[in-house]
PQR file of N, CA, C, O and H, with PARSE charges and radii, in Angstrom:
ATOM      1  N   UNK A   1       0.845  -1.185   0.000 -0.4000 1.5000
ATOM      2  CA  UNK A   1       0.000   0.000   0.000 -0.0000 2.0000
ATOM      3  C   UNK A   1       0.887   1.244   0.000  0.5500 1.7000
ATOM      4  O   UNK A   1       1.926   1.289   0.658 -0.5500 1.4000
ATOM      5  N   UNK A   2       0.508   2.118  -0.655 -0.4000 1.5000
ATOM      6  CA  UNK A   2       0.836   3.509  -0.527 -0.0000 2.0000
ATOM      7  C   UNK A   2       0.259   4.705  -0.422  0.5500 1.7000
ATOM      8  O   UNK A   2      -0.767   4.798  -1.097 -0.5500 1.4000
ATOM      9  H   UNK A   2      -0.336   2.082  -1.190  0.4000 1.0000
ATOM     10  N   UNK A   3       0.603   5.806   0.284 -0.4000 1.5000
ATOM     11  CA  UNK A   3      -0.073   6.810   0.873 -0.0000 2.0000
ATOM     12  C   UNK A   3       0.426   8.125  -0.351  0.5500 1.7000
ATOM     13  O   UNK A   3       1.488   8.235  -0.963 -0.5500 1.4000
ATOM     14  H   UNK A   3       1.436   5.731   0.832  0.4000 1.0000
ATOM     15  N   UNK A   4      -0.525   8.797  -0.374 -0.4000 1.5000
ATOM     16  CA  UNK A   4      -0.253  10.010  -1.732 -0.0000 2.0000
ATOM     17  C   UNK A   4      -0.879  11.229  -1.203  0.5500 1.7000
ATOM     18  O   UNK A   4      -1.585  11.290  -0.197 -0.5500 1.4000
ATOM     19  H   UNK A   4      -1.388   8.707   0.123  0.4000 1.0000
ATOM     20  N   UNK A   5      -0.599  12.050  -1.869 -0.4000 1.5000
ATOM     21  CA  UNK A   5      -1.525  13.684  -1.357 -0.0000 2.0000
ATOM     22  C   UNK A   5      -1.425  14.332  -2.713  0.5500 1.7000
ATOM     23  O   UNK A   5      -0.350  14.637  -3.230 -0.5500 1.4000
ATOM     24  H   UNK A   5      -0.025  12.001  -2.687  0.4000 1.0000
ATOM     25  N   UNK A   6      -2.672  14.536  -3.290 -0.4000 1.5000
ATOM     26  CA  UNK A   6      -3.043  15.320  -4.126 -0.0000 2.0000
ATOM     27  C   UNK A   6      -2.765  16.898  -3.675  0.5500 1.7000
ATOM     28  O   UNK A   6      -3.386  17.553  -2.838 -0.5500 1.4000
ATOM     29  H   UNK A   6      -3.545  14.289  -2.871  0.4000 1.0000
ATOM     30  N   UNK A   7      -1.834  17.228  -4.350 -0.4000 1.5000
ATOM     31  CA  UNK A   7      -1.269  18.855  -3.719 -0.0000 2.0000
ATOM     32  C   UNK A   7      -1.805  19.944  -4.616  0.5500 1.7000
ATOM     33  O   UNK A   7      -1.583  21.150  -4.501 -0.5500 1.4000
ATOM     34  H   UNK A   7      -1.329  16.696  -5.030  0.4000 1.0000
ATOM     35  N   UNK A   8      -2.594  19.299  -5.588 -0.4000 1.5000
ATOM     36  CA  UNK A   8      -3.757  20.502  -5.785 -0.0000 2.0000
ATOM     37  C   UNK A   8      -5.056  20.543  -5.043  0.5500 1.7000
ATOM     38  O   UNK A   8      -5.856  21.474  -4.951 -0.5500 1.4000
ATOM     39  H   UNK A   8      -2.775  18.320  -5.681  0.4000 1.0000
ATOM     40  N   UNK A   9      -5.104  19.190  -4.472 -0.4000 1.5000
ATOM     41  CA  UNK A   9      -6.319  19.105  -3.644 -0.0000 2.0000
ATOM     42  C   UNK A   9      -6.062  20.434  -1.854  0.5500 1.7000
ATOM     43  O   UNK A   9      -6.667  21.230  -1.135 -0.5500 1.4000
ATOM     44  H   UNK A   9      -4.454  18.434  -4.548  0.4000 1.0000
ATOM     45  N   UNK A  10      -5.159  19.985  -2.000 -0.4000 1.5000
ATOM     46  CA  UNK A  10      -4.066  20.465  -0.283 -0.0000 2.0000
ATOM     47  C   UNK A  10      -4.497  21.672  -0.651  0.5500 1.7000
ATOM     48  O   UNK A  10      -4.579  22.299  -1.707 -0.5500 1.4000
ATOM     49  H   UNK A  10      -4.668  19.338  -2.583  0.4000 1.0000
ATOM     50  N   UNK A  11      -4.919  21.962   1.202 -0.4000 1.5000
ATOM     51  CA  UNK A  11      -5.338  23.105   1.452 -0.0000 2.0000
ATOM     52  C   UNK A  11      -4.391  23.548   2.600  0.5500 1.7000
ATOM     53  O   UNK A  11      -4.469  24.523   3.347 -0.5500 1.4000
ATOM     54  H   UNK A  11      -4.852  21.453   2.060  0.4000 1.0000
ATOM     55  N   UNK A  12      -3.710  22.808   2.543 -0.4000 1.5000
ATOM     56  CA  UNK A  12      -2.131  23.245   3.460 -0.0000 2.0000
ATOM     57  C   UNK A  12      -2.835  23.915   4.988  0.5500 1.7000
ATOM     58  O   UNK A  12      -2.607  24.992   5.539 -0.5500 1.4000
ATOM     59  H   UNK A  12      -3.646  22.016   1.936  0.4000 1.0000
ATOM     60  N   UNK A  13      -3.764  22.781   5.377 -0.4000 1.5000
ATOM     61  CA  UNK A  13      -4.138  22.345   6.700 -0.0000 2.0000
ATOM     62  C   UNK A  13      -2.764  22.143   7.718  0.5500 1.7000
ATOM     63  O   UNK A  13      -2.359  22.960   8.544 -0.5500 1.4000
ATOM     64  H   UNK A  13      -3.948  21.906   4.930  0.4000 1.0000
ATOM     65  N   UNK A  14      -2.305  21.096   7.468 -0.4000 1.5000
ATOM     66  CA  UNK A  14      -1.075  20.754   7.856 -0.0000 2.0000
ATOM     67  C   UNK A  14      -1.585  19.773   9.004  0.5500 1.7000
ATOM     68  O   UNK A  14      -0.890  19.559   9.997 -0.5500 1.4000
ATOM     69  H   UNK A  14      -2.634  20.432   6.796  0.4000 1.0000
ATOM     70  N   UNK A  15      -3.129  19.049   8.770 -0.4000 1.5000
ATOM     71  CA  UNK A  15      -3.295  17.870  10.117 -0.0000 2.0000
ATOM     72  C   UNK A  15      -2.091  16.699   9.954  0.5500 1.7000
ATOM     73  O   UNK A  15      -1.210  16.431  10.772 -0.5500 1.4000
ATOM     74  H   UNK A  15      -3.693  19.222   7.963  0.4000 1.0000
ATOM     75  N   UNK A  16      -2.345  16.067   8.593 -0.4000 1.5000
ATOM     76  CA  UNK A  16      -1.407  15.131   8.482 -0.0000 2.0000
ATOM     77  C   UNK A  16      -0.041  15.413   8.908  0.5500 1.7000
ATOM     78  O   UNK A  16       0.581  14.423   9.292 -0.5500 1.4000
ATOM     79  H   UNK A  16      -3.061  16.285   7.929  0.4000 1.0000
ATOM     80  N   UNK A  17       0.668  16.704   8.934 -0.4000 1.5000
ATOM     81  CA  UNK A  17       2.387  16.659   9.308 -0.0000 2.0000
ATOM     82  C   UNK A  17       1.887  16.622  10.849  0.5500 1.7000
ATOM     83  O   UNK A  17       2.604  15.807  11.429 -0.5500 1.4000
ATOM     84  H   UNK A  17       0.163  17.509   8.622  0.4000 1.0000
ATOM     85  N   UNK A  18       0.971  17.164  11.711 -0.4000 1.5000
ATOM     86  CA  UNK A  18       1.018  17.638  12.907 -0.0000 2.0000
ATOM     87  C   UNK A  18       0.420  16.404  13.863  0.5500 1.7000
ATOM     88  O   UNK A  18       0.664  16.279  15.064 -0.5500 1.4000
ATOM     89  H   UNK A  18       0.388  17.825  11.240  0.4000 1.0000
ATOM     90  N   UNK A  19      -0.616  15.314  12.866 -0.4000 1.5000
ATOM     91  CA  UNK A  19      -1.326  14.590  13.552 -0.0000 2.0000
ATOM     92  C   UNK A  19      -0.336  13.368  13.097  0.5500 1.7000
ATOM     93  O   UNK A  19      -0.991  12.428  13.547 -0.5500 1.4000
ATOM     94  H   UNK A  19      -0.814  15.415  11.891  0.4000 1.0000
ATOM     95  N   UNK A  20       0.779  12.792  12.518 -0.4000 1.5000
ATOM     96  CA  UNK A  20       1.426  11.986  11.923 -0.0000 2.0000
ATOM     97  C   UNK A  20       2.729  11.735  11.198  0.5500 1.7000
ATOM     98  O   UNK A  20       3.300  11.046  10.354 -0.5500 1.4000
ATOM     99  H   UNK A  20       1.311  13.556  12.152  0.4000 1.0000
ATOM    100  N   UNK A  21       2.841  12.757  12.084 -0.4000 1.5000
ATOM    101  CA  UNK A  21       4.971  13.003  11.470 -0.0000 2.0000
ATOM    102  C   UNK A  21       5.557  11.850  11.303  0.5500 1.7000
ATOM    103  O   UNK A  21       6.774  11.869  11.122 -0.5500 1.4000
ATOM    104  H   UNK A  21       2.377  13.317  12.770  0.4000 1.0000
ATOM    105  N   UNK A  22       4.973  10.788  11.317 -0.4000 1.5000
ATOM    106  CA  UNK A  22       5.951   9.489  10.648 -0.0000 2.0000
ATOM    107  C   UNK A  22       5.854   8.983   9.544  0.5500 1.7000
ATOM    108  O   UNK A  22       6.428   8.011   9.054 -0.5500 1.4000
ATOM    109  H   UNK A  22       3.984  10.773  11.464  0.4000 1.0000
ATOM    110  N   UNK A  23       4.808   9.939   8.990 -0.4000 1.5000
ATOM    111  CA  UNK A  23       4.276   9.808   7.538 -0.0000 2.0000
ATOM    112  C   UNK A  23       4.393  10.829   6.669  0.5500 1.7000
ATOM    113  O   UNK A  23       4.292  10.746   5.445 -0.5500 1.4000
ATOM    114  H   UNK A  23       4.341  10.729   9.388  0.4000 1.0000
ATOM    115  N   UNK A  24       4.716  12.290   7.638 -0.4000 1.5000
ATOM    116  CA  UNK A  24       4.184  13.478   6.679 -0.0000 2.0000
ATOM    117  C   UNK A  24       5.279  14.397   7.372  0.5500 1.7000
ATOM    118  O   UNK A  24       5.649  14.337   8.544 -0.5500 1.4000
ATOM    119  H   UNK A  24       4.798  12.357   8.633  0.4000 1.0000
ATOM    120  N   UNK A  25       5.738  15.317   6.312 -0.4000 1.5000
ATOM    121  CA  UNK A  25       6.686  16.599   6.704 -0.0000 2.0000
ATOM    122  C   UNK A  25       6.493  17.850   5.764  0.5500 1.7000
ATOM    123  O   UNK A  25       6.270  17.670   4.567 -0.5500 1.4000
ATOM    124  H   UNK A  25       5.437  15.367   5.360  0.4000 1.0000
ATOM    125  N   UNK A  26       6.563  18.899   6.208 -0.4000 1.5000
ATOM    126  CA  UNK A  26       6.379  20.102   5.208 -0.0000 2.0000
ATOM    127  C   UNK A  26       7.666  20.530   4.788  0.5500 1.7000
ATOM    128  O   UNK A  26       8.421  21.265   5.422 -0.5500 1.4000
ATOM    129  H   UNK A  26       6.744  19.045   7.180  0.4000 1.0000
ATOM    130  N   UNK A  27       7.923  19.864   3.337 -0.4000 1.5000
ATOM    131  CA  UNK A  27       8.876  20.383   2.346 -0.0000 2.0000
ATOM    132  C   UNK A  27       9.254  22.018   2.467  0.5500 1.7000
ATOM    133  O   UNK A  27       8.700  22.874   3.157 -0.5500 1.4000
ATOM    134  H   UNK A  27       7.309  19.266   2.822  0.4000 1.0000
ATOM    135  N   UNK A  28      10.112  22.114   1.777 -0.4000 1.5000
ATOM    136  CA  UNK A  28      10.369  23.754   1.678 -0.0000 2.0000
ATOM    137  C   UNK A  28      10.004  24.555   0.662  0.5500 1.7000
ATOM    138  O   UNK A  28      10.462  25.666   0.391 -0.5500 1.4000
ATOM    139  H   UNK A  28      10.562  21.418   1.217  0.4000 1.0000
ATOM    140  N   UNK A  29       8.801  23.690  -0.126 -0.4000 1.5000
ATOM    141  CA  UNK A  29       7.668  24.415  -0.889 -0.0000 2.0000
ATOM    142  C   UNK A  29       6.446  24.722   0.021  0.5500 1.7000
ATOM    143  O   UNK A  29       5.326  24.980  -0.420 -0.5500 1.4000
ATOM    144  H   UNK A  29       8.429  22.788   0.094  0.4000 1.0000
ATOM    145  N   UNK A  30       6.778  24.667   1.340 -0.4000 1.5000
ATOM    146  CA  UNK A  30       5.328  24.792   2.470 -0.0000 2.0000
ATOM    147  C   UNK A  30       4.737  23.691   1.914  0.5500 1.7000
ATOM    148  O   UNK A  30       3.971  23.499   2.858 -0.5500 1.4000
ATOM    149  H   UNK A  30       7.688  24.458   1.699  0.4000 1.0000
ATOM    150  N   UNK A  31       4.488  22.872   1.201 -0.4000 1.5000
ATOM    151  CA  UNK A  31       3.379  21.630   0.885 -0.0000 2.0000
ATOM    152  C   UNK A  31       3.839  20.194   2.063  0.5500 1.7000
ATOM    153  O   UNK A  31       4.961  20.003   2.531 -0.5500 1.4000
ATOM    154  H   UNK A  31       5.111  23.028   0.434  0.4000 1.0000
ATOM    155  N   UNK A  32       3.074  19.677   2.212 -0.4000 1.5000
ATOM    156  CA  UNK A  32       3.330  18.229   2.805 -0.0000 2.0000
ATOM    157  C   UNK A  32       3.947  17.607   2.203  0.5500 1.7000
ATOM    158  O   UNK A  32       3.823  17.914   1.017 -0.5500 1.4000
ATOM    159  H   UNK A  32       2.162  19.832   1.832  0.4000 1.0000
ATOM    160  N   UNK A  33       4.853  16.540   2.422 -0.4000 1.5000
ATOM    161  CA  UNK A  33       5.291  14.915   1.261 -0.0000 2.0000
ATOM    162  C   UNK A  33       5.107  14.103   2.109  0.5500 1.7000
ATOM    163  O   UNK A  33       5.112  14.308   3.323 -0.5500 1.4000
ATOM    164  H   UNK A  33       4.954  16.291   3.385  0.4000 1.0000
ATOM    165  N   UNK A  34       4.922  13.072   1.537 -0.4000 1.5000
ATOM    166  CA  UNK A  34       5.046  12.120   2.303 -0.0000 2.0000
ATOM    167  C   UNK A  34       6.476  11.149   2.490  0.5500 1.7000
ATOM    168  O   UNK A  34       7.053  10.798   1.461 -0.5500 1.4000
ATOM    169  H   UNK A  34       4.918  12.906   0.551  0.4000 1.0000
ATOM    170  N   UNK A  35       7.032  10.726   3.857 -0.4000 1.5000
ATOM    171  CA  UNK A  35       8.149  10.313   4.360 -0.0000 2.0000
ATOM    172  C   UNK A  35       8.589   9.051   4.316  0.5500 1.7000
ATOM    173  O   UNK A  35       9.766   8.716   4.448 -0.5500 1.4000
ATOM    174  H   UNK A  35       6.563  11.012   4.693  0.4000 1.0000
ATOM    175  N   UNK A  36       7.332   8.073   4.066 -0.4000 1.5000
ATOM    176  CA  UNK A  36       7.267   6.516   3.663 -0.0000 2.0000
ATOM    177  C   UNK A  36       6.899   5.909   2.597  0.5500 1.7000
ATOM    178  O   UNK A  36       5.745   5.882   2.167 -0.5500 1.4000
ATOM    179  H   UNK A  36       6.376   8.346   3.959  0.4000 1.0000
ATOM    180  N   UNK A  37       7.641   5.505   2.220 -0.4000 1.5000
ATOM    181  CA  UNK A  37       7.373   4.913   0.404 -0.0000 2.0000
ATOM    182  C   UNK A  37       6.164   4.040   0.431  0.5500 1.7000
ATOM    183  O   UNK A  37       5.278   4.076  -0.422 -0.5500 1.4000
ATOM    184  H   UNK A  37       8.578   5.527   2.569  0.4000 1.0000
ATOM    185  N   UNK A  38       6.198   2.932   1.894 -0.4000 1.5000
ATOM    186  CA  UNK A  38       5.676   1.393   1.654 -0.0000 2.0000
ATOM    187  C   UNK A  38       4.788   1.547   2.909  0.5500 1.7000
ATOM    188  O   UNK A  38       5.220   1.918   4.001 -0.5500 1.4000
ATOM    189  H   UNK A  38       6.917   2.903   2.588  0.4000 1.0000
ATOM    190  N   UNK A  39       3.460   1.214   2.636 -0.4000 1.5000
ATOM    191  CA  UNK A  39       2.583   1.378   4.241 -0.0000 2.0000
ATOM    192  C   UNK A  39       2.688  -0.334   4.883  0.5500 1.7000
ATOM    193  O   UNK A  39       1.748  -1.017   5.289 -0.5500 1.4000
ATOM    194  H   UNK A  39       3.109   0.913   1.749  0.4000 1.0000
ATOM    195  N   UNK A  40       3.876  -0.639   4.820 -0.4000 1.5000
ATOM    196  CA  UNK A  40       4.166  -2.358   5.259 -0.0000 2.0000
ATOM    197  C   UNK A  40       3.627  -3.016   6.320  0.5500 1.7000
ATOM    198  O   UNK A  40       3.242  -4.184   6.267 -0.5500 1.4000
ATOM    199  H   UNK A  40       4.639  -0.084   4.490  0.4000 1.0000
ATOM    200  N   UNK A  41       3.559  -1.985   7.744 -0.4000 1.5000
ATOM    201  CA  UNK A  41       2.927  -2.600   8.690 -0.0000 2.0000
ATOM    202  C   UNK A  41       1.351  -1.971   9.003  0.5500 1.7000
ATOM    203  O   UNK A  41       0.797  -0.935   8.636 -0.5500 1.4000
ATOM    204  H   UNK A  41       3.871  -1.036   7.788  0.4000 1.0000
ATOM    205  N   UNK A  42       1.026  -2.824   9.643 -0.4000 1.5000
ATOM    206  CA  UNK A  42      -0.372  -2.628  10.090 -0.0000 2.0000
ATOM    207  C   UNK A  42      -0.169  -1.231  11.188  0.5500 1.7000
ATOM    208  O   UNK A  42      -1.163  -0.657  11.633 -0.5500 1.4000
ATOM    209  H   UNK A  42       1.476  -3.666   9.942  0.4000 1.0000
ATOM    210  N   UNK A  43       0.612  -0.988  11.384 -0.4000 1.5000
ATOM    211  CA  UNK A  43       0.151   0.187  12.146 -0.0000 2.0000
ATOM    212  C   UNK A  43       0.803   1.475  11.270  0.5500 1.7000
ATOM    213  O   UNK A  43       0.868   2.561  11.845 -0.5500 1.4000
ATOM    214  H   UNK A  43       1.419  -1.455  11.023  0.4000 1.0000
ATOM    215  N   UNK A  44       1.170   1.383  10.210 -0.4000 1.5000
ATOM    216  CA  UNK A  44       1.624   2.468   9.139 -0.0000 2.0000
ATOM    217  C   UNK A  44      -0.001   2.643   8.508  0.5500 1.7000
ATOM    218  O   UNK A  44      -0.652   3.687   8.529 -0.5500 1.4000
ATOM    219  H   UNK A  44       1.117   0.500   9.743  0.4000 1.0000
ATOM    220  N   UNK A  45      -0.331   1.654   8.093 -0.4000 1.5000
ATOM    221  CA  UNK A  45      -1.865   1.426   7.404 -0.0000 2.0000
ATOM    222  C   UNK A  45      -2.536   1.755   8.123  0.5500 1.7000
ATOM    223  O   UNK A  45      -3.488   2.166   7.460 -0.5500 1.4000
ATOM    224  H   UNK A  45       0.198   0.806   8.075  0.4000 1.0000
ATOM    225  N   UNK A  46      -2.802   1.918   9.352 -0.4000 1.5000
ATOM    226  CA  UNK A  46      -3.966   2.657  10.551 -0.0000 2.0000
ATOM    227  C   UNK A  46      -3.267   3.714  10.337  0.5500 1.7000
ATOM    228  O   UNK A  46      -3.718   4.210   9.305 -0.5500 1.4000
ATOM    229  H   UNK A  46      -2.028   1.584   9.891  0.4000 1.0000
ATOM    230  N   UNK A  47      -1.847   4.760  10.996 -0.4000 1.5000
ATOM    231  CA  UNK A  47      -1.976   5.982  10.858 -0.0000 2.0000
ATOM    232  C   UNK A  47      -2.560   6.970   9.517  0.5500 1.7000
ATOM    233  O   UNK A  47      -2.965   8.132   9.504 -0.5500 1.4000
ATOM    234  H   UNK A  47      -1.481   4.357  11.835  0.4000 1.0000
ATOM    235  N   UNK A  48      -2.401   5.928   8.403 -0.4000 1.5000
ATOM    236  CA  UNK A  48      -2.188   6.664   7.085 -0.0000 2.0000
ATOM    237  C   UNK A  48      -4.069   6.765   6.952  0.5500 1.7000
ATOM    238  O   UNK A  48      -4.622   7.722   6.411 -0.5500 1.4000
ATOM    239  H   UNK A  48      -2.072   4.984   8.414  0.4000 1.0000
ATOM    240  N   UNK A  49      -4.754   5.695   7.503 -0.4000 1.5000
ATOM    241  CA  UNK A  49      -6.085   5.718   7.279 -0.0000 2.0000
ATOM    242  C   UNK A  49      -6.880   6.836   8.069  0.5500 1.7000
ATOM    243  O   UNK A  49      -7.928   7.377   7.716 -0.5500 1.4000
ATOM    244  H   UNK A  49      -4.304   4.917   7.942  0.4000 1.0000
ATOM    245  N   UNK A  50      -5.892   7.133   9.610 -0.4000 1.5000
ATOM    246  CA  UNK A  50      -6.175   8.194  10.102 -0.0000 2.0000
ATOM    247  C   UNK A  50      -6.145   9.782   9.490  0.5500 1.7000
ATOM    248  O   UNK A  50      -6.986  10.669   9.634 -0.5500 1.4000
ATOM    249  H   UNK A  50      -5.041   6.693   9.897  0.4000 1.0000
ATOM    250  N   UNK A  51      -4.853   9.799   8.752 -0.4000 1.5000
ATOM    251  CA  UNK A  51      -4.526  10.882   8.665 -0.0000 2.0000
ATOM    252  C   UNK A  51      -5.460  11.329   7.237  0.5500 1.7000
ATOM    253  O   UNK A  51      -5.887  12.455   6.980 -0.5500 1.4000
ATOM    254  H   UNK A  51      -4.170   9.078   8.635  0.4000 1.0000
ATOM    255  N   UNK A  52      -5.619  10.090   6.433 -0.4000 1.5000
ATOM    256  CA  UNK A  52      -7.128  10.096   5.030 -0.0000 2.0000
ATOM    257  C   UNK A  52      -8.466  10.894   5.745  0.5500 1.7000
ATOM    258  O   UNK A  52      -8.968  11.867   5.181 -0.5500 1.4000
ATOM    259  H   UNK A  52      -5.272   9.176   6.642  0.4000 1.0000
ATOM    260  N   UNK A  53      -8.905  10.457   6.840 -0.4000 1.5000
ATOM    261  CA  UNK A  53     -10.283  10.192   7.497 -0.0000 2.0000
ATOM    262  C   UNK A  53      -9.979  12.154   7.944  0.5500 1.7000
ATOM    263  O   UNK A  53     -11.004  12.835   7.968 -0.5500 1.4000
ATOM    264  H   UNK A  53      -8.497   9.667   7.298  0.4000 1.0000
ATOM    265  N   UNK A  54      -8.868  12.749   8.197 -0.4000 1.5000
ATOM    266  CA  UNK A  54      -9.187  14.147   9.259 -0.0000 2.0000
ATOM    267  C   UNK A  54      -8.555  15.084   8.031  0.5500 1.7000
ATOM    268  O   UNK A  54      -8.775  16.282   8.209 -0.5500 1.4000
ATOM    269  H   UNK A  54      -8.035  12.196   8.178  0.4000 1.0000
ATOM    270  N   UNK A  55      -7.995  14.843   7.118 -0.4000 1.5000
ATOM    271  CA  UNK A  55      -8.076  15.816   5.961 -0.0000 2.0000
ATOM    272  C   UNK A  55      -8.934  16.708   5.421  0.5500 1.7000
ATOM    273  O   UNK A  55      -9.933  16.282   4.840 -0.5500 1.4000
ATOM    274  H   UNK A  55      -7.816  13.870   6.973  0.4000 1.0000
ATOM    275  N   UNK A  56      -8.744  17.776   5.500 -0.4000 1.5000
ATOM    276  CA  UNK A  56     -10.031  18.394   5.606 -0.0000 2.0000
ATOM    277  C   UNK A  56     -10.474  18.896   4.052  0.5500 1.7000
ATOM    278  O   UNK A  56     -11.603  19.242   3.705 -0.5500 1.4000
ATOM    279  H   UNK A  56      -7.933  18.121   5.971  0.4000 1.0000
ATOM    280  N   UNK A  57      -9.060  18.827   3.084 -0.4000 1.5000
ATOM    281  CA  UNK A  57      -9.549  18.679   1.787 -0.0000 2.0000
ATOM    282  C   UNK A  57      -9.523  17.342   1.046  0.5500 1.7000
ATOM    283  O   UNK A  57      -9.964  17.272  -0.101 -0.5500 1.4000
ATOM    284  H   UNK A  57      -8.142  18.547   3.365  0.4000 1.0000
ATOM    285  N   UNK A  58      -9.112  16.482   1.558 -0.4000 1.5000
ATOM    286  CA  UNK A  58     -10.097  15.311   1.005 -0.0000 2.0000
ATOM    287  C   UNK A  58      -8.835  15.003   0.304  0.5500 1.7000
ATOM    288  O   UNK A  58      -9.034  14.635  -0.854 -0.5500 1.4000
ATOM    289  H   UNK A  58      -8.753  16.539   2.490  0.4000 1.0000
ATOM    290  N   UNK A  59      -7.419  15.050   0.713 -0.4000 1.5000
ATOM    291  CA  UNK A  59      -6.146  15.528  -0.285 -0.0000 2.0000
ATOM    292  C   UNK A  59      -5.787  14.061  -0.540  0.5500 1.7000
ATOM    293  O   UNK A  59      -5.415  13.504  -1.573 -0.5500 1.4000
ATOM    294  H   UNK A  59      -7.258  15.349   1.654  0.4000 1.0000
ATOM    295  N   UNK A  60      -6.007  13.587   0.714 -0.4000 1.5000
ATOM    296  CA  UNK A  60      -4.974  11.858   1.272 -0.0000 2.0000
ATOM    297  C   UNK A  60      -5.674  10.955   0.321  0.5500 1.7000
ATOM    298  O   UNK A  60      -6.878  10.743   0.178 -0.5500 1.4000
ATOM    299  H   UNK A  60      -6.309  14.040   1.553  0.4000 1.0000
ATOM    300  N   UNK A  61      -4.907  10.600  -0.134 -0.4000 1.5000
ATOM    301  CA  UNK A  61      -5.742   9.008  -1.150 -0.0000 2.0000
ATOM    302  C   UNK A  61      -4.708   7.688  -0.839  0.5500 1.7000
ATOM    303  O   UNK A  61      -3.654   7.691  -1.474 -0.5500 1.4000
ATOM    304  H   UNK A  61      -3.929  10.773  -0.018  0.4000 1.0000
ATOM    305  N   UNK A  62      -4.950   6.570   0.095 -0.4000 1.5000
ATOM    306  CA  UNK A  62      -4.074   5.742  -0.148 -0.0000 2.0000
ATOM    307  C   UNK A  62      -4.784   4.167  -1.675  0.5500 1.7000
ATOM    308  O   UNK A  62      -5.849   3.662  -2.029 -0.5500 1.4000
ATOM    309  H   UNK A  62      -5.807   6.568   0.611  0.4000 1.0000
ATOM    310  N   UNK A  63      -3.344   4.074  -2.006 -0.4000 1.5000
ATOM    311  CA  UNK A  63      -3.338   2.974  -2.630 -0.0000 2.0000
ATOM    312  C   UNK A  63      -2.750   1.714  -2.870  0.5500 1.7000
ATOM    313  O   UNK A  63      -1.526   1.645  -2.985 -0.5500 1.4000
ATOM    314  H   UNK A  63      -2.478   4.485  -1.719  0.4000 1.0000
ATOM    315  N   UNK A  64      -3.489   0.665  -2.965 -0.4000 1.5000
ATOM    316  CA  UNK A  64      -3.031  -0.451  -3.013 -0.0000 2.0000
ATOM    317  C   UNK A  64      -1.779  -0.865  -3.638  0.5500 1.7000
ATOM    318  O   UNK A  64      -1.436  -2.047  -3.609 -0.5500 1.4000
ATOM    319  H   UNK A  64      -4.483   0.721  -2.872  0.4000 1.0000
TER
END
């Protein structure tokens, strides 16, 4: 699985860097990236589903 952010969607909230810094950091374009290539464990796959679910533009898309 992998975690993505549509950065035209991004409304540069910044929940995901603040609610999940093991997934998310703000580049020095101010935008988010994401920090993990591979959502391998089950508890990478719960934060990343968390950080999908409180996005407030709807940015987070993970994929299989």
């Amino acid at each position: 699985m992998r975690i993505r952010i549509d950065l035209d969607r991004c409304s540069l909230a910044g929940e995901c860097v603040y609610n999940h810094p093991k997934l998310f950091e703000f580049g020095d374009d101010d935008y988010p990236h994401v920090l993990v290539a591979s959502l391998h464990t089950p508890q990478l796959q719960l934060e990343a589903e968390q950080a999908r679910s409180v996005c407030p533009s709807g940015a987070i898309s993970i994929e299989p």
